[in-house]
C-alpha positions in Angstrom: 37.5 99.0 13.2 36.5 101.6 15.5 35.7 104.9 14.0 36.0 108.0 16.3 35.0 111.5 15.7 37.8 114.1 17.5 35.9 117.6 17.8 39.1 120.4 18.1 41.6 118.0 16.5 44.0 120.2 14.9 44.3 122.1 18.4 46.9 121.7 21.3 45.3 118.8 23.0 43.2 117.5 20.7 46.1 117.0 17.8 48.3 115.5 20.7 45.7 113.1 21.3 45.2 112.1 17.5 49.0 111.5 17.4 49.1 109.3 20.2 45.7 107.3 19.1 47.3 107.0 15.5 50.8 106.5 16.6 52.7 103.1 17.3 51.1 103.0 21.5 47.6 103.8 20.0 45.2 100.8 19.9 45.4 99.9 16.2 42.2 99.0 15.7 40.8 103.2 15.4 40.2 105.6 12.6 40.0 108.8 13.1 37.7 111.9 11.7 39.1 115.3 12.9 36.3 118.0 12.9 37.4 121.5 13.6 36.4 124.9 12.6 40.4 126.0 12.2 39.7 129.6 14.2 42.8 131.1 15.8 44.0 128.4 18.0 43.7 125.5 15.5 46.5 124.4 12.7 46.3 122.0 10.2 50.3 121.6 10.6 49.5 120.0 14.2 48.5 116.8 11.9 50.7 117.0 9.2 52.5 113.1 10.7 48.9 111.6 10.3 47.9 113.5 7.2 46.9 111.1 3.9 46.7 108.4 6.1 43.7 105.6 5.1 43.0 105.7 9.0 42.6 109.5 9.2 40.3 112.2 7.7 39.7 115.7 8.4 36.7 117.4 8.0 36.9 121.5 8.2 33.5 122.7 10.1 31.6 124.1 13.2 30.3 122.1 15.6 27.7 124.3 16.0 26.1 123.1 12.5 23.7 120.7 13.3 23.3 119.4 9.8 27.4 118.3 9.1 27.6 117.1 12.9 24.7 114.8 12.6 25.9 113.5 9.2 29.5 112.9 11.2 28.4 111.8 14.1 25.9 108.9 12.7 29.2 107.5 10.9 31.1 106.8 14.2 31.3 104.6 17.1 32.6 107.2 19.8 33.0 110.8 20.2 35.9 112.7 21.8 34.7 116.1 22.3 37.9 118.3 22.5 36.6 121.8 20.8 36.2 124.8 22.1 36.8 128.1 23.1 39.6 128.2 26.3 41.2 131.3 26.5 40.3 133.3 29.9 41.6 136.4 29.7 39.3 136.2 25.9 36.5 135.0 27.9 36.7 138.4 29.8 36.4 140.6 27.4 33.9 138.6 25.3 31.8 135.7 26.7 29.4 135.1 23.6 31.7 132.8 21.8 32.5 130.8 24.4 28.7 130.3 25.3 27.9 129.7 21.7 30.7 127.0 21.2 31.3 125.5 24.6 27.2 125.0 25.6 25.5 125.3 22.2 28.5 123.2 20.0 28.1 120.5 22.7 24.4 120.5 22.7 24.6 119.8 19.0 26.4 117.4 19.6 24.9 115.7 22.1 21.6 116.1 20.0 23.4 114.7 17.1 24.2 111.6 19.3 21.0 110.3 20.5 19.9 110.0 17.0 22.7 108.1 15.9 23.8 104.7 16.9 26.9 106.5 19.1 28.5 104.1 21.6 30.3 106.6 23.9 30.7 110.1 24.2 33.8 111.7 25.7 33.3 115.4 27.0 36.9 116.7 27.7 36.6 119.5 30.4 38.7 121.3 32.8 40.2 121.8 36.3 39.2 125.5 36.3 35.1 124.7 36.5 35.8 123.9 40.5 37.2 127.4 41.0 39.6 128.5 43.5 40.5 125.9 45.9 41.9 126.9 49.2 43.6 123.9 50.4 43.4 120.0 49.7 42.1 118.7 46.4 38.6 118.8 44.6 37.5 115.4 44.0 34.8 114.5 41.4 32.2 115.0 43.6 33.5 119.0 44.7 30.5 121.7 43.7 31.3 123.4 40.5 32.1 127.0 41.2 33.4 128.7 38.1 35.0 132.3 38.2 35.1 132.9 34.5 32.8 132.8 31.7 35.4 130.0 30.3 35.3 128.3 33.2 31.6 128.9 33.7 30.7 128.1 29.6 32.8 124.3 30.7 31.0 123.8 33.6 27.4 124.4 31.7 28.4 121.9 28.9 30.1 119.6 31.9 26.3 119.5 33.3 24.5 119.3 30.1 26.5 116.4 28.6 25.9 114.4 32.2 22.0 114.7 31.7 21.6 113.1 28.5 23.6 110.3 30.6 20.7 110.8 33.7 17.7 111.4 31.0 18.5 109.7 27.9 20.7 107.0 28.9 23.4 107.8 26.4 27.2 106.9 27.5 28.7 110.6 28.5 32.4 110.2 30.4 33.8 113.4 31.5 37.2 114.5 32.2 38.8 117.1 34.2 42.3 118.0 33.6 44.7 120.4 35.3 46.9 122.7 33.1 48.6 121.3 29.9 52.0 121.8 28.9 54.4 120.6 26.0 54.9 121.4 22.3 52.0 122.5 19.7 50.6 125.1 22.1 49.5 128.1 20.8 51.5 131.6 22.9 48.5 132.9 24.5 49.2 130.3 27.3 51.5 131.0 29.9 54.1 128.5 29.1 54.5 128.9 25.5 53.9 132.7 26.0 56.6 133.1 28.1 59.3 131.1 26.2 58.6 132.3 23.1 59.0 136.1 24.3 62.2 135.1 26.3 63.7 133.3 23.2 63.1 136.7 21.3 64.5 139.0 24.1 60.8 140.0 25.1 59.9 140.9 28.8 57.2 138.6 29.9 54.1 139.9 31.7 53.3 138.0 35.1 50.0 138.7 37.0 49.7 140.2 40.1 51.9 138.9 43.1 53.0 135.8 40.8 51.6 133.4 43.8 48.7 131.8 41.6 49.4 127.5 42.0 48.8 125.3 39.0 49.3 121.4 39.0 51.2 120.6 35.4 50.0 117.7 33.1 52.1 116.9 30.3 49.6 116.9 27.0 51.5 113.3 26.5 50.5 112.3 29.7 46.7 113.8 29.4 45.8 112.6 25.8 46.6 109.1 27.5 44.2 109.5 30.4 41.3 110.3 27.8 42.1 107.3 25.8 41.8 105.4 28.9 38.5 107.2 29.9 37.7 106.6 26.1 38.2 102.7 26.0 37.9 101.7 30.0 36.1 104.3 31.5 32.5 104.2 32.6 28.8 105.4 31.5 27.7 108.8 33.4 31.1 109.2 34.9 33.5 112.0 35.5 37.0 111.3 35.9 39.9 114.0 37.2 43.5 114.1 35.8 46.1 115.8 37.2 49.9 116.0 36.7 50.8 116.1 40.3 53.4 119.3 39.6 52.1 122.4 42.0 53.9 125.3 41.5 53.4 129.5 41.5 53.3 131.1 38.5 56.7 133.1 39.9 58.6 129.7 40.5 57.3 128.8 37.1 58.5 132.1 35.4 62.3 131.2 37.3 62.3 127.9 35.7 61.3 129.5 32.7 64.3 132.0 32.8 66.6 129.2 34.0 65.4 127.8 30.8 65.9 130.1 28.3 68.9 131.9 29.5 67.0 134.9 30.9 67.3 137.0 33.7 64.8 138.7 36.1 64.9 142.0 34.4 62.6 139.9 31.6 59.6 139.8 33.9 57.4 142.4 33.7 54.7 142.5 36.5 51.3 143.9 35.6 47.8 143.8 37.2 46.2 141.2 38.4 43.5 139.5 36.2 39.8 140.1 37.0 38.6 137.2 39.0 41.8 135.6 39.2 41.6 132.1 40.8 44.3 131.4 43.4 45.2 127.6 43.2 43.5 124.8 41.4 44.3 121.1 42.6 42.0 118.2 41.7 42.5 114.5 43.3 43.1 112.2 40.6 43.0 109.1 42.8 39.8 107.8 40.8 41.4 107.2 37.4 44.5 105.9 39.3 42.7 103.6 41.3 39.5 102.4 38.4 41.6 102.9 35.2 45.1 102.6 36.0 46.2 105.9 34.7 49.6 107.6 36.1 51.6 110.5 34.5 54.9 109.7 33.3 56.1 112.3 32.1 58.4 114.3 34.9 58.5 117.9 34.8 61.7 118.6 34.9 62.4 116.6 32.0 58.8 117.9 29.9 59.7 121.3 30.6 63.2 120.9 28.6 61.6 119.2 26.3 59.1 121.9 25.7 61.6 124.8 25.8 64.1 122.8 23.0 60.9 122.2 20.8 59.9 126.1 20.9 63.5 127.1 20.4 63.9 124.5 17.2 60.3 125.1 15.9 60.2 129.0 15.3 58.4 128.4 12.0 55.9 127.0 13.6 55.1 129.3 16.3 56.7 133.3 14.7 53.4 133.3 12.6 50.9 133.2 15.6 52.5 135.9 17.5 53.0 138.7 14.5 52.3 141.5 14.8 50.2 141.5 18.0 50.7 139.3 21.5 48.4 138.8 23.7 48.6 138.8 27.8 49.5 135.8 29.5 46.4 133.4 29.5 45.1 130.0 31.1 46.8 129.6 34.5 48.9 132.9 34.2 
């Protein structure tokens, strides 16, 4: 059996993606080891269907601790290296934690691997570390040109996973993803932000002009492509995925009050984040074409989907946004 270590397990993505490897489409042949520190953003409920499972353990630590990640890491086959800090308006006012996490916690890790007998190393990275993109698509090969210290703490650990590949020889894959959408996410992001105000009467706080463009991945659709990267992919590789949904933040915040049953008196618009990039779009032609991924999850339909879970779930989500709410966050 393969035994995989999931770094930020109990977060958005990373639980998804534990689900879905666990879950009656997952390979069968996998157990699991959750590692996460459980700050803010991560939830021990996001795991509660794989909990006490014989397949499935979690361990509750930093991936900054060189000792317990070189302990963990020597007892697995592969890596998927989901954990860290992501939230850019956070980045802004503080930009230590996301250094220490997203370059140090991966160094660690990396460190941790080449003195193991590690088989493959999954580094799970973002859209945002090509910056702003005018017009067309940034492929793999596109300059890294990050506007934020998020972005720009993800494009460092990006770079310094891909040189153990080029200087050690060890198997680093890379993914890129476009923003994430669907249930578990915690309301500091735009999506879940926004709904959970409108479901409570709120006004909902849209940057600038509203004209910022997003592509939209379904977390289904995006926990998939890693296991593909994960199992199929290749050695010293990066591989884009995208959702193929572009849209404004204003057309998203109409859908939104379409949604929920709100009207445009709920938007509130407010000044424009520092650094704001316009539009992100990455060409995800090379896992289509080498690994045979494809999102299958529609929009329309995810969307729905997303708003019903929010609106059936409020004891999941009321105790992350009492007393205090953030403004709106990736992608806003």
């Amino acid at each position: 059996m393969t035994k995989v270590l999931v770094t930020g397990g109990a977060g958005f993505i990373g639980s998804h993606y534990v689900r879905s490897v666990l879950g009656p489409e997952g390979p069968g042949d996998v157990s699991v080891t959750v590692l996460d520190a459980l700050t803010y953003a991560g939830n021990r409920a996001n795991l509660a269907a794989v909990d006490g499972r014989p397949d499935f353990r979690f361990v509750h630590g930093d991936i900054c601790d060189p000792h317990l990640v070189g302990g963990l890491v020597a007892e697995h086959d592969h890596v998927v290296h989901f954990a860290a800090e992501s939230h850019v308006d956070r980045s802004i006012e503080a930009a230590a934690e996301f250094v220490r996490t997203n370059v140090l916690g991966t160094g660690t890790l990396l460190d941790a691997a080449l003195r193991s007998d590690l088989r493959t190393f999954v580094h799970v990275s973002t859209d945002e570390v090509y910056g702003s993109v005018e017009e067309g698509h940034s492929p793999e090969t596109a300059p890294l040109r990050p506007s934020s210290p998020y972005a720009a703490s993800k494009a460092a650990g990006d770079l310094l996973a891909l040189s153990y590949h080029r200087t050690h020889g060890l198997d680093v894959r890379v993914t890129r993803c476009s923003n994430n959408y669907g249930p578990y996410h915690h309301p500091e992001k735009i999506i879940p932000l926004f709904v959970t105000n409108l479901l409570e009467g709120r006004r909902v706080p849209l940057y600038g002009d509203g004209l910022h463009v997003r592509d939209w991945l379904h977390v289904d659709d995006h926990a998939r492509a890693v296991e593909l990267v994960r199992t199929k992919g290749a050695p010293g590789e990066i591989y884009n995925i995208g959702g193929g949904t572009h849209l404004t933040n204003r057309e998203l915040t109409e859908l939104l009050l379409t949604a929920t049953g709100a009207d445009r008196g709920s938007v509130e618009h407010v000044p424009d984040r520092k650094g704001h990039d316009l539009r992100y779009a990455v060409d995800d032609s090379k896992i289509r074409a080498e690994l045979g991924y494809e999102a299958r999850t529609g929009f329309a339909s995810g969307l729905a989907a997303t708003v019903t879970w929010y609106r059936e779930n409020r004891q999941w989500w009321e105790p992350l946004v009492r007393p205090a709410r953030p403004g709106p966050g990736r992608g806003a």
